[in-house]
C-alpha positions in Angstrom: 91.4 93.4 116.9 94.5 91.8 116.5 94.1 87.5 116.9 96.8 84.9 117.3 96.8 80.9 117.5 99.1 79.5 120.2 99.6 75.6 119.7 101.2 73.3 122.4 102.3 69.9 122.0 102.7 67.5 124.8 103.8 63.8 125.2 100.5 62.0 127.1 97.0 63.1 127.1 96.6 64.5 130.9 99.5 66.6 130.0 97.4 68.6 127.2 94.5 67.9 129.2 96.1 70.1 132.1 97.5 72.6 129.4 94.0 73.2 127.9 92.6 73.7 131.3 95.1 75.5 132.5 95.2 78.1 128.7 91.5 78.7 129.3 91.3 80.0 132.7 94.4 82.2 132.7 93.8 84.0 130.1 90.8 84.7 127.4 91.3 82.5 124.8 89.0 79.7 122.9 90.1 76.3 121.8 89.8 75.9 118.3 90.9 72.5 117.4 93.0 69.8 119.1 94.2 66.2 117.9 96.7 63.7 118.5 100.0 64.1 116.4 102.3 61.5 116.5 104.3 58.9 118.9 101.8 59.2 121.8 101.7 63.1 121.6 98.6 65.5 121.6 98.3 69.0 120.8 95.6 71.9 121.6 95.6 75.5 119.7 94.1 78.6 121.1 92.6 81.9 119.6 92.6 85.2 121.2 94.1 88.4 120.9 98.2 88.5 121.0 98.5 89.1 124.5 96.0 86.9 125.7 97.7 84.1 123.4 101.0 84.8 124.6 99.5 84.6 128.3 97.5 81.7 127.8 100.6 79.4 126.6 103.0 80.3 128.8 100.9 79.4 132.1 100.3 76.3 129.6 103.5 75.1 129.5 104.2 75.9 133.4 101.3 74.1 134.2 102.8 70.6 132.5 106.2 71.0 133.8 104.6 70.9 137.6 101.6 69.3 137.4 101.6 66.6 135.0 103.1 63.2 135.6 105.5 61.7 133.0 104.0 64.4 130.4 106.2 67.2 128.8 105.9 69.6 126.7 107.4 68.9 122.9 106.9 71.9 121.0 104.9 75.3 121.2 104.8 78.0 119.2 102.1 81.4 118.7 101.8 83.5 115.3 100.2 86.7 116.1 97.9 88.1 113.5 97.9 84.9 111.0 96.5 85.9 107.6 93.3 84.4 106.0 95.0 82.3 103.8 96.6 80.0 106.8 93.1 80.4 108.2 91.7 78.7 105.6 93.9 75.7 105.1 95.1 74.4 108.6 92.2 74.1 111.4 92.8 77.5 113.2 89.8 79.3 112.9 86.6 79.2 114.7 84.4 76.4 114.0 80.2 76.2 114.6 81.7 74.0 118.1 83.8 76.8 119.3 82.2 80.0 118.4 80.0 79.9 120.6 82.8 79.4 123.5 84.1 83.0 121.6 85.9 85.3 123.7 
């Protein structure tokens, strides 16, 4: 089965707070890691298949732009099918916290 990682970035935690909540229930996809970046901003990735991905971050995204108060989106972006070498270097795959959460 084909799997992607959609990341979004978003200036203030309730804003990636909303975009996580809002990734997981419109689509089935599993958070795999999240963090703050820099300046104030958080980001949250997602694994599932392509479509799901694709799904899951664009209701994401909405969901800041007309929920969220003073937070915005900074950057996204998905890559279907990543290969194992990305896997195993950047914090994409799924971890003994987020299997079981699996879809």
């Amino acid at each position: 089965m084909p799997m992607a990682v959609g990341v979004i970035e978003a200036l203030s935690f309730p804003a990636i707070l909303i975009a996580s909540d809002t990734m997981v229930k419109a689509a089935e996809v599993s958070i795999v890691f999240y963090d703050k970046s820099e300046s104030g901003r958080f980001f949250v990735a997602v694994r599932g298949r392509v479509a799901e991905v694709q799904r899951a971050v664009a209701a994401g995204m909405e969901s800041v732009e007309q929920e969220s108060h003073g937070g915005e989106v900074t950057s996204h972006y998905i890559v279907p099918n990543p290969p194992e070498n990305v896997e195993s270097i950047l914090p994409i795959h799924f971890t003994s916290k987020s299997e079981p959460f699996r879809l």
